[in-house]
CHARMM internal coordinates of N, CA and C (Angstrom, degrees):
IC EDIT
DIST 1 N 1 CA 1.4399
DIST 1 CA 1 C 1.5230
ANGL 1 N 1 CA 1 C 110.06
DIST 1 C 2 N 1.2641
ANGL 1 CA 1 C 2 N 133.87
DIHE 1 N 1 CA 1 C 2 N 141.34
DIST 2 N 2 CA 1.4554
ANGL 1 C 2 N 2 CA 168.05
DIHE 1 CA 1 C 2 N 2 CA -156.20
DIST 2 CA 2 C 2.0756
ANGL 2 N 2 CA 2 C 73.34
DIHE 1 C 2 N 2 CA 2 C -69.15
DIST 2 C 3 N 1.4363
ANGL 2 CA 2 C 3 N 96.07
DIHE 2 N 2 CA 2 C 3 N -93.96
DIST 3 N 3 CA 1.9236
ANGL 2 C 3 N 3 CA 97.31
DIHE 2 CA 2 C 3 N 3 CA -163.61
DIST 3 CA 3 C 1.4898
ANGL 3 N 3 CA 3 C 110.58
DIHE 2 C 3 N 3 CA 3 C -47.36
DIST 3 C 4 N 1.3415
ANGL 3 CA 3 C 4 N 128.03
DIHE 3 N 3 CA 3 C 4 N -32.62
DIST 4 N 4 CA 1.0914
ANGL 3 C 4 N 4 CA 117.81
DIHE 3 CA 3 C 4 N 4 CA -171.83
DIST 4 CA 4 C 2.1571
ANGL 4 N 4 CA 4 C 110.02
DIHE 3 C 4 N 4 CA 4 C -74.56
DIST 4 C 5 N 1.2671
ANGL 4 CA 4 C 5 N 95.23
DIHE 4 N 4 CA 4 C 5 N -23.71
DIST 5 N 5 CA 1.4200
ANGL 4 C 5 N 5 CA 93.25
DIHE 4 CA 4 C 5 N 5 CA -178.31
DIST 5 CA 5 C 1.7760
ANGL 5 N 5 CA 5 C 102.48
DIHE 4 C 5 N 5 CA 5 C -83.12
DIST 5 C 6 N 1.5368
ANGL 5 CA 5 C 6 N 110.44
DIHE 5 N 5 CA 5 C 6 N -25.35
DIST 6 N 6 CA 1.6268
ANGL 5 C 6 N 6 CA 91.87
DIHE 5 CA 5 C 6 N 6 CA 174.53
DIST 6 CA 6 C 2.1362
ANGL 6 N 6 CA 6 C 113.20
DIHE 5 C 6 N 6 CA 6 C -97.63
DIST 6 C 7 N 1.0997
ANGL 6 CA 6 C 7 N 81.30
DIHE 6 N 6 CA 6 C 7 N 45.22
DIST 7 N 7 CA 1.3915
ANGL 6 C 7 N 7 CA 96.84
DIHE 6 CA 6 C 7 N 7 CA -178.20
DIST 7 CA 7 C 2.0582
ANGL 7 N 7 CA 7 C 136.04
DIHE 6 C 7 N 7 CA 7 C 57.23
DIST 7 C 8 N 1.1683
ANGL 7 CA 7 C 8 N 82.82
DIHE 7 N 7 CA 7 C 8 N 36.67
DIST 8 N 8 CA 1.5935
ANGL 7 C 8 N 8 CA 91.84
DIHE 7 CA 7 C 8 N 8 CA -172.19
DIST 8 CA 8 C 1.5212
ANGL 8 N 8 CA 8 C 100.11
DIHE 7 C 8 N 8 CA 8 C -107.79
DIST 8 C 9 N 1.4885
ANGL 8 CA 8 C 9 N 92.05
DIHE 8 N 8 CA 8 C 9 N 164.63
DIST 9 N 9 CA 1.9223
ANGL 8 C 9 N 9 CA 84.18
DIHE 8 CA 8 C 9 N 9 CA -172.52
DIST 9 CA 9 C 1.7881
ANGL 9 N 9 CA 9 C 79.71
DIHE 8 C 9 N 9 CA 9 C -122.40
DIST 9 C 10 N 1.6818
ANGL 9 CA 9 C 10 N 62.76
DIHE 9 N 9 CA 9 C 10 N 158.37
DIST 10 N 10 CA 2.4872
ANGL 9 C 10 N 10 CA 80.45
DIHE 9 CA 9 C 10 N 10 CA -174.50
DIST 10 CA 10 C 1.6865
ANGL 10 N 10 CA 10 C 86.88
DIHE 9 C 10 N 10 CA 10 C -106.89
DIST 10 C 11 N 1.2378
ANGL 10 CA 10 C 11 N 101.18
DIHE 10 N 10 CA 10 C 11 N 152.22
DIST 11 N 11 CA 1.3175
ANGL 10 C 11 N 11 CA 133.20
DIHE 10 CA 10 C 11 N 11 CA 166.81
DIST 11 CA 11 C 1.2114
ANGL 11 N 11 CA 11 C 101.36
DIHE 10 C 11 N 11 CA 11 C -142.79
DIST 11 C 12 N 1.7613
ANGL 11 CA 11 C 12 N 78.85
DIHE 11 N 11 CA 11 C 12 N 148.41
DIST 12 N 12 CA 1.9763
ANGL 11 C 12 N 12 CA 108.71
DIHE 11 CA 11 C 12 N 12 CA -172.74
DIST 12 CA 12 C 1.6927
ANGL 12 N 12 CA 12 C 113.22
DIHE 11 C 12 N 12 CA 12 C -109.67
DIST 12 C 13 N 0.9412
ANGL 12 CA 12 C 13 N 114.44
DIHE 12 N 12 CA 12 C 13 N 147.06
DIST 13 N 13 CA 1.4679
ANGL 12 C 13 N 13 CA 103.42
DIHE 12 CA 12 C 13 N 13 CA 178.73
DIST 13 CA 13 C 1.9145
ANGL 13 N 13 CA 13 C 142.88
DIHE 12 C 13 N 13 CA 13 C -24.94
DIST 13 C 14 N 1.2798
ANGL 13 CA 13 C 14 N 64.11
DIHE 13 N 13 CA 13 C 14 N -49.59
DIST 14 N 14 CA 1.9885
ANGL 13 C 14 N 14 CA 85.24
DIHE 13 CA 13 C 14 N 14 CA 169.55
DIST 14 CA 14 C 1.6390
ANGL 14 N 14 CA 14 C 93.67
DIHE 13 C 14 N 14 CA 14 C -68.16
DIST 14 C 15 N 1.2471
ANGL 14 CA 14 C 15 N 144.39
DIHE 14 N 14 CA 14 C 15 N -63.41
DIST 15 N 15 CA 1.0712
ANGL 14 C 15 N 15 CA 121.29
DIHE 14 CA 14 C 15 N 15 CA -173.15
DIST 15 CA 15 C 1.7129
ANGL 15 N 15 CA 15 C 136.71
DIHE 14 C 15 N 15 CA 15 C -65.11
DIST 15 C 16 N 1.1203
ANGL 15 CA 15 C 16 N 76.78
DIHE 15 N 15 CA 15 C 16 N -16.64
DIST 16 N 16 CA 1.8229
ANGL 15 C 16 N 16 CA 99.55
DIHE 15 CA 15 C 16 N 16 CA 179.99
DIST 16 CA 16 C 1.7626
ANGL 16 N 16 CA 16 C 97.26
DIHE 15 C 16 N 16 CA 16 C -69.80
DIST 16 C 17 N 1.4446
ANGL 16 CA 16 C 17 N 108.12
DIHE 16 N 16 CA 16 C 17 N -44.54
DIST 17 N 17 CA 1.5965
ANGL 16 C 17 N 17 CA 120.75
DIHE 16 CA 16 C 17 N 17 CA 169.59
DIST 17 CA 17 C 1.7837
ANGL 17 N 17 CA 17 C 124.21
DIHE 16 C 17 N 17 CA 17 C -54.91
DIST 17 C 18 N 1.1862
ANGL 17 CA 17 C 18 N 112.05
DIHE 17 N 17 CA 17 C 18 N -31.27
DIST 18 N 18 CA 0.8639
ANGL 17 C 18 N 18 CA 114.84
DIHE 17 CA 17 C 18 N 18 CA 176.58
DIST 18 CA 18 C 1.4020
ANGL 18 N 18 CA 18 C 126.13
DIHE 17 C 18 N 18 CA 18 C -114.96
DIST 18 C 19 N 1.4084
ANGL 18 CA 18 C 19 N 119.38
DIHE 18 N 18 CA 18 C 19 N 24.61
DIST 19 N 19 CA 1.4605
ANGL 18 C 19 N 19 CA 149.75
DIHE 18 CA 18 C 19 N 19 CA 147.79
DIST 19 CA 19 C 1.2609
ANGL 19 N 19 CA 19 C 125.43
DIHE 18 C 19 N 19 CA 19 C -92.83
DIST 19 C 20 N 1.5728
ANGL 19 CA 19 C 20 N 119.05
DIHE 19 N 19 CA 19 C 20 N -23.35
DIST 20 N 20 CA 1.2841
ANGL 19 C 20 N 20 CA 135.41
DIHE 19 CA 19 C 20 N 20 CA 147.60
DIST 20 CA 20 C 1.1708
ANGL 20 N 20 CA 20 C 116.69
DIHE 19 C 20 N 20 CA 20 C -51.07
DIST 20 C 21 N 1.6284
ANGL 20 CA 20 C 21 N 116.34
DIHE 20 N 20 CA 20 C 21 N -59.74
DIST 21 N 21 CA 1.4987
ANGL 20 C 21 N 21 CA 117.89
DIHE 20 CA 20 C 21 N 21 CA -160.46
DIST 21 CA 21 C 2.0876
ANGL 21 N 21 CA 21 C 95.28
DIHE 20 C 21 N 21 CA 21 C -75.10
DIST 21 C 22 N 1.4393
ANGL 21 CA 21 C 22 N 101.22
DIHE 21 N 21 CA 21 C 22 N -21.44
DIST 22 N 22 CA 1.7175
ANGL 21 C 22 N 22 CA 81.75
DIHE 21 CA 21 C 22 N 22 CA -166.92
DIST 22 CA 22 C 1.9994
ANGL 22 N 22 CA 22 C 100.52
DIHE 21 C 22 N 22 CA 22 C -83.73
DIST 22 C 23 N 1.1005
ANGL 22 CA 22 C 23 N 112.63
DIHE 22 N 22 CA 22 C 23 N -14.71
DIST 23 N 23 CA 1.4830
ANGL 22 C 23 N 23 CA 126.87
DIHE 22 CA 22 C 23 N 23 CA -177.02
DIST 23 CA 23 C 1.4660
ANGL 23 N 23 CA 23 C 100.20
DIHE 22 C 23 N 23 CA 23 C -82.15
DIST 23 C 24 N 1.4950
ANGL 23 CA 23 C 24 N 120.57
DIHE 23 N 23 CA 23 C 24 N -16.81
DIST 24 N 24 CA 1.7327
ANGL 23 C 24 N 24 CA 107.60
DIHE 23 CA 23 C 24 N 24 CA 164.81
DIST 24 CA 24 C 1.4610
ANGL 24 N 24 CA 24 C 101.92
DIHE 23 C 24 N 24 CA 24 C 81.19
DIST 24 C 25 N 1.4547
ANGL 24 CA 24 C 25 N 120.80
DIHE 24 N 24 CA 24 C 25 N 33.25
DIST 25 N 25 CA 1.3680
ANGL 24 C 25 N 25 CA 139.40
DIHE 24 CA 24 C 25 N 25 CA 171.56
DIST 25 CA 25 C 1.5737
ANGL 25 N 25 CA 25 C 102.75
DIHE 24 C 25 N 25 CA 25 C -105.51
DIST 25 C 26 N 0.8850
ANGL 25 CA 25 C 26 N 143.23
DIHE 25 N 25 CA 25 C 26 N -25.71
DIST 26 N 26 CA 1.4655
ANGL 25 C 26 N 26 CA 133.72
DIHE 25 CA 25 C 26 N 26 CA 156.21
DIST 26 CA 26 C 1.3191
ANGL 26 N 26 CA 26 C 122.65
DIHE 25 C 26 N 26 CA 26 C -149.54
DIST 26 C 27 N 1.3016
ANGL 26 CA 26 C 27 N 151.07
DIHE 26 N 26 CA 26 C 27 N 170.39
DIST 27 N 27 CA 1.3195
ANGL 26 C 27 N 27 CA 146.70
DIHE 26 CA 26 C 27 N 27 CA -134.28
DIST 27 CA 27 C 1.6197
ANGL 27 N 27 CA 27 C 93.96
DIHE 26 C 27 N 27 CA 27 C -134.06
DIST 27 C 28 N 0.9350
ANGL 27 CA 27 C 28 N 132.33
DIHE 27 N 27 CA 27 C 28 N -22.94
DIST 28 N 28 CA 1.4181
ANGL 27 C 28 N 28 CA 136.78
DIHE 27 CA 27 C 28 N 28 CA 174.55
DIST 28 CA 28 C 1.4083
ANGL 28 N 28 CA 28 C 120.28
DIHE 27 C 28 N 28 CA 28 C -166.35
DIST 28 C 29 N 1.5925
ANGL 28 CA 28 C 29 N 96.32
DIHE 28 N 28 CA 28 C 29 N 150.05
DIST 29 N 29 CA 1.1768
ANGL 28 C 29 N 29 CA 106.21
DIHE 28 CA 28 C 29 N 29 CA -162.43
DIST 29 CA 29 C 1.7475
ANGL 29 N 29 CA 29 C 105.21
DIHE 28 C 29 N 29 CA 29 C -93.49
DIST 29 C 30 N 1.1043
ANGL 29 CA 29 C 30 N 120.61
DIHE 29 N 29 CA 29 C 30 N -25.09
DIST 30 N 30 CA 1.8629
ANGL 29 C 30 N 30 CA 143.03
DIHE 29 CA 29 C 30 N 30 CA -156.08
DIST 30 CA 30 C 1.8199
ANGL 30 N 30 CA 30 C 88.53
DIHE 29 C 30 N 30 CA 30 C -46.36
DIST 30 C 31 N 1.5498
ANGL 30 CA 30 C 31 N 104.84
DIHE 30 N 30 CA 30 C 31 N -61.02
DIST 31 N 31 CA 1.8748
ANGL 30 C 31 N 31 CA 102.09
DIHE 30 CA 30 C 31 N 31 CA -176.26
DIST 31 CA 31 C 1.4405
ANGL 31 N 31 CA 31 C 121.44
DIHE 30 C 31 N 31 CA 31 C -64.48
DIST 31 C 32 N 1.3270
ANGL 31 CA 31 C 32 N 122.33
DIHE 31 N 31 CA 31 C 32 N -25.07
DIST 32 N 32 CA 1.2037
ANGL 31 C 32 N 32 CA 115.87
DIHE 31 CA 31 C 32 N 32 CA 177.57
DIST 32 CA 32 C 1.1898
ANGL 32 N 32 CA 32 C 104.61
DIHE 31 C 32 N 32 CA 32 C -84.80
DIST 32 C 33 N 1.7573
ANGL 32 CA 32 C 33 N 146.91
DIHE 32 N 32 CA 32 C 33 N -46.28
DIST 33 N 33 CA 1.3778
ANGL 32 C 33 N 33 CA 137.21
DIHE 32 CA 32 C 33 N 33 CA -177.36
DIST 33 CA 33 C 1.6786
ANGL 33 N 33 CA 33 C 103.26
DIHE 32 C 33 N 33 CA 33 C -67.74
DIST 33 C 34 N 1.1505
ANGL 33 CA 33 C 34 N 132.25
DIHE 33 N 33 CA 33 C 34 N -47.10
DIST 34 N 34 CA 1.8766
ANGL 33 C 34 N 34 CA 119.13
DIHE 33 CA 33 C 34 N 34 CA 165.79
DIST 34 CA 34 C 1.4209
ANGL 34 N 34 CA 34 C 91.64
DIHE 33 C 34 N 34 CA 34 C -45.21
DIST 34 C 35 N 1.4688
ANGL 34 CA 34 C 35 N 145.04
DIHE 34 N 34 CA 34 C 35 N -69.11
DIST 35 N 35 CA 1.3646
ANGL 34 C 35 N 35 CA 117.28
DIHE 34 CA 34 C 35 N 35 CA -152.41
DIST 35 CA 35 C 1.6936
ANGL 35 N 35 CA 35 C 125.05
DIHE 34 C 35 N 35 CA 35 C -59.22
DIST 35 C 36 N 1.2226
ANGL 35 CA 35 C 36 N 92.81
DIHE 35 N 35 CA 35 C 36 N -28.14
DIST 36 N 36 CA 1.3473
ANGL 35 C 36 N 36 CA 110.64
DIHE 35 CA 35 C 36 N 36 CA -173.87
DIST 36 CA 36 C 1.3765
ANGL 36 N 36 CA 36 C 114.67
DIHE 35 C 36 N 36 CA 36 C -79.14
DIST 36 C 37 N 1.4959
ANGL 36 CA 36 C 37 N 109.56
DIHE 36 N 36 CA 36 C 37 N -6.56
DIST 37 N 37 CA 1.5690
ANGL 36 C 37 N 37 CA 122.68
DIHE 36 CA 36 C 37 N 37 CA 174.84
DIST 37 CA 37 C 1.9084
ANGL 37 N 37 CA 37 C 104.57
DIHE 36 C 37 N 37 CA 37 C -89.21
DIST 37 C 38 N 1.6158
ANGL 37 CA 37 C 38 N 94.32
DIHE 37 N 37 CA 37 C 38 N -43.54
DIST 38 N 38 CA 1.2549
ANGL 37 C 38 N 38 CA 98.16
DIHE 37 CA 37 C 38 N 38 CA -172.13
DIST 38 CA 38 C 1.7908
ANGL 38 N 38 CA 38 C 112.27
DIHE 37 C 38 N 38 CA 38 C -69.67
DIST 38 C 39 N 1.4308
ANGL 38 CA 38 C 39 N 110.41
DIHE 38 N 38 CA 38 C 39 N -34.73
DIST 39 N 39 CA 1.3565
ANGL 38 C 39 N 39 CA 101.09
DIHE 38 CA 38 C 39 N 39 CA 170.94
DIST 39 CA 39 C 1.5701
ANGL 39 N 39 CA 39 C 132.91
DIHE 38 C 39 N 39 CA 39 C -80.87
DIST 39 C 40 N 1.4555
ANGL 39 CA 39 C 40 N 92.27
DIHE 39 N 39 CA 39 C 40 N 25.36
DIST 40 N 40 CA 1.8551
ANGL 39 C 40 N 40 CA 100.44
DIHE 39 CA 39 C 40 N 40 CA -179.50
DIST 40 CA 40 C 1.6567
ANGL 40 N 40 CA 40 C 117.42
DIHE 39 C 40 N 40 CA 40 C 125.71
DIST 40 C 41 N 1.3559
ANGL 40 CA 40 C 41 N 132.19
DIHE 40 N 40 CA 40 C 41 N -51.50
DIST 41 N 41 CA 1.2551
ANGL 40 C 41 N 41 CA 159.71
DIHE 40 CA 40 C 41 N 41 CA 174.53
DIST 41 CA 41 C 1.5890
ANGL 41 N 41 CA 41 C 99.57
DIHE 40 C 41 N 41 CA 41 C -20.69
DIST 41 C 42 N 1.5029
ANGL 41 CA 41 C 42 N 124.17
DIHE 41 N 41 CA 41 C 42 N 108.29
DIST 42 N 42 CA 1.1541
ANGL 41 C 42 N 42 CA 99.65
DIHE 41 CA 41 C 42 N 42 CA 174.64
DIST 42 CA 42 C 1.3726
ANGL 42 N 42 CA 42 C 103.04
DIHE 41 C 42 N 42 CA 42 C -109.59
DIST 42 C 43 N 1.5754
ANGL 42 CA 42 C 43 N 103.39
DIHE 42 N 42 CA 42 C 43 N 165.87
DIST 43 N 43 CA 1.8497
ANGL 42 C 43 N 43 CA 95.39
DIHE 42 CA 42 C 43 N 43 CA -170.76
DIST 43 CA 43 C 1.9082
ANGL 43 N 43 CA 43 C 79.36
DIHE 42 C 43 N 43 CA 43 C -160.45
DIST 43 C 44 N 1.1805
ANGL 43 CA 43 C 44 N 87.84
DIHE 43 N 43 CA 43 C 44 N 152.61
DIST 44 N 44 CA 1.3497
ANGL 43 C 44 N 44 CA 106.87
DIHE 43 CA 43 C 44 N 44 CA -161.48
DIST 44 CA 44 C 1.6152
ANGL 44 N 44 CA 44 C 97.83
DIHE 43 C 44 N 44 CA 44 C -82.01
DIST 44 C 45 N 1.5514
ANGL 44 CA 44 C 45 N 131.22
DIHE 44 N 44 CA 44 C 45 N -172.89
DIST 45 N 45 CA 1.6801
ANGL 44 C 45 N 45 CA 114.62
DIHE 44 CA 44 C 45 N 45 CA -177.48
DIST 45 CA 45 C 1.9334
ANGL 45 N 45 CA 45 C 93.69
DIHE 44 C 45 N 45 CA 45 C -113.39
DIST 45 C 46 N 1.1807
ANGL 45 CA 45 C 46 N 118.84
DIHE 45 N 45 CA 45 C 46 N 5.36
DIST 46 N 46 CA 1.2398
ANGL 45 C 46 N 46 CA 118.15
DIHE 45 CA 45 C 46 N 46 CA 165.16
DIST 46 CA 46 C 1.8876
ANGL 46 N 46 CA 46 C 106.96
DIHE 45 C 46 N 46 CA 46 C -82.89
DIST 46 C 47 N 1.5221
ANGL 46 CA 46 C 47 N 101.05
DIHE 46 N 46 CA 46 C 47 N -42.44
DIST 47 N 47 CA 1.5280
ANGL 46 C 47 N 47 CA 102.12
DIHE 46 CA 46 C 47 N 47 CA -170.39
DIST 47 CA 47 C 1.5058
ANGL 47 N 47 CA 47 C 110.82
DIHE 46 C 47 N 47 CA 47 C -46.38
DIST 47 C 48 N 1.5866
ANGL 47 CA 47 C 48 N 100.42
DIHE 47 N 47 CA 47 C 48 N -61.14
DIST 48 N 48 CA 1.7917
ANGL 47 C 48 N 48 CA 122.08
DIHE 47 CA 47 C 48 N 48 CA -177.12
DIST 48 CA 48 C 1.0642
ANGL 48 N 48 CA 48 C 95.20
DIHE 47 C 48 N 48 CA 48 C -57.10
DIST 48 C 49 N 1.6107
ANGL 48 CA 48 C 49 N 139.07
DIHE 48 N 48 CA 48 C 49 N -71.11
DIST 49 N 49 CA 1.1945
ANGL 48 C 49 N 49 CA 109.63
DIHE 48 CA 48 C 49 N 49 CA -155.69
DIST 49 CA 49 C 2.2451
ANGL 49 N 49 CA 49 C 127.20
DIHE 48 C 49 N 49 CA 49 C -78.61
DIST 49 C 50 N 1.5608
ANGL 49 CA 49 C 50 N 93.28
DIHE 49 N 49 CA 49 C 50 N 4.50
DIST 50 N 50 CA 1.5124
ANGL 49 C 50 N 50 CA 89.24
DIHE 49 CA 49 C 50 N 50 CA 165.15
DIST 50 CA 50 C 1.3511
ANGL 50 N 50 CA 50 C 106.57
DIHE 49 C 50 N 50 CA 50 C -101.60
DIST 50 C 51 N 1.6390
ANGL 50 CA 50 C 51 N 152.73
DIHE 50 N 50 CA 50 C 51 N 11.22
DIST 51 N 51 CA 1.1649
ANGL 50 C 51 N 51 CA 170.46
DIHE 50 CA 50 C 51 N 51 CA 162.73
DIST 51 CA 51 C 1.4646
ANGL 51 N 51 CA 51 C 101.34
DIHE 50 C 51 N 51 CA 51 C -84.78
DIST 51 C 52 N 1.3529
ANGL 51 CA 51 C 52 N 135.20
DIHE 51 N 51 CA 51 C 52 N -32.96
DIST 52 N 52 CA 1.4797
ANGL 51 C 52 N 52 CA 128.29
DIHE 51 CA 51 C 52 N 52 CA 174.34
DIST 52 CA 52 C 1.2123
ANGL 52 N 52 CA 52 C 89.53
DIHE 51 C 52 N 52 CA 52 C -103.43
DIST 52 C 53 N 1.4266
ANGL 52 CA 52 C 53 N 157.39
DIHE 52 N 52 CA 52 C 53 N -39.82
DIST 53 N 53 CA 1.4842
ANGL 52 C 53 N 53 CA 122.46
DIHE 52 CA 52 C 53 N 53 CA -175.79
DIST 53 CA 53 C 1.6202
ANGL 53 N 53 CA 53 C 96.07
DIHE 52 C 53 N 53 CA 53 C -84.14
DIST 53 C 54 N 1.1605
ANGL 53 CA 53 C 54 N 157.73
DIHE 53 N 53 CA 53 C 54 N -6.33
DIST 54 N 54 CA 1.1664
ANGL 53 C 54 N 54 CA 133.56
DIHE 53 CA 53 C 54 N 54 CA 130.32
DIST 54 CA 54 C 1.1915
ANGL 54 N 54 CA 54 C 126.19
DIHE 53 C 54 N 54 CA 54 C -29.40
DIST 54 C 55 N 1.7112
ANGL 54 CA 54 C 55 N 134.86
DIHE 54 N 54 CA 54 C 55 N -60.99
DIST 55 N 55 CA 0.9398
ANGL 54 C 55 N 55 CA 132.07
DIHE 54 CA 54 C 55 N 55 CA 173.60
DIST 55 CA 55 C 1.5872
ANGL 55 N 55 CA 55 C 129.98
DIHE 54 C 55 N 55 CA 55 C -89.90
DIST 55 C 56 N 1.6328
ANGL 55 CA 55 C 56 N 89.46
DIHE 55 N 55 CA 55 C 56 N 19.15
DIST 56 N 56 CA 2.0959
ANGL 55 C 56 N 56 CA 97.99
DIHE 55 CA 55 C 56 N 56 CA 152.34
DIST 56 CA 56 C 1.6330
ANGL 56 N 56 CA 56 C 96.34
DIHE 55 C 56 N 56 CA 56 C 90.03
DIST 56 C 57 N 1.5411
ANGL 56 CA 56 C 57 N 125.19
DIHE 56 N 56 CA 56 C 57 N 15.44
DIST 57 N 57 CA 1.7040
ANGL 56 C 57 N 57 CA 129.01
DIHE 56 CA 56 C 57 N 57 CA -138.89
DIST 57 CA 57 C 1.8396
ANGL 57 N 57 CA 57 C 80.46
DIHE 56 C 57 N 57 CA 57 C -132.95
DIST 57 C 58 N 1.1123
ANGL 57 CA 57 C 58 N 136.17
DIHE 57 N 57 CA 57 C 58 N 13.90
DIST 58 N 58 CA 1.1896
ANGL 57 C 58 N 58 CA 132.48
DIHE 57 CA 57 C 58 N 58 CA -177.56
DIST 58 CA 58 C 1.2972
ANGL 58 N 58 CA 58 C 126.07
DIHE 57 C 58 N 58 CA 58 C -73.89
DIST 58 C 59 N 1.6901
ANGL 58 CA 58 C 59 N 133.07
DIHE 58 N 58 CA 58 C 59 N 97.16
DIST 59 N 59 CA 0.7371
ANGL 58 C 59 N 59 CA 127.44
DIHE 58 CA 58 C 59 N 59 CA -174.65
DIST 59 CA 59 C 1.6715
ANGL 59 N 59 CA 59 C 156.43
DIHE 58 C 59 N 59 CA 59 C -89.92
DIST 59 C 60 N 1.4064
ANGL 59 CA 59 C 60 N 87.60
DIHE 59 N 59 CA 59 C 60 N 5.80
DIST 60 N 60 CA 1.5975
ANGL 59 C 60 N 60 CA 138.06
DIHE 59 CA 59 C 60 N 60 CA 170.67
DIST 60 CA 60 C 1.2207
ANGL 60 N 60 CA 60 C 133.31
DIHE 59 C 60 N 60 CA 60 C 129.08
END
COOR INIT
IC SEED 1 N 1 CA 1 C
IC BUILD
């Protein structure tokens, strides 16, 4: 990739999400990753659920 060779790092949505929640920009992540399911986004049920125990949202 073009940015990665001039040294920039890519971030993906989910991470952008969970830089929010540690920056104290939103309190949970659970409504924004369902929306992002509901508007098309597919994510596997391993992805989501290590993306909510990242962000402390783990629900078993």
């Amino acid at each position: 990739m073009v940015v990665q060779t001039a040294g920039l790092q890519v971030w993906g949505m989910l991470k952008v999400l969970l830089e929010a929640k540690e920056a104290g920009l939103t309190e949970r992540l659970v409504p924004y990753v369902e929306r992002l399911v509901k508007a098309g986004m597919w994510l596997s049920k391993d992805v989501k659920r290590r993306i909510l125990r990242l962000a402390g949202e783990e629900t078993s």
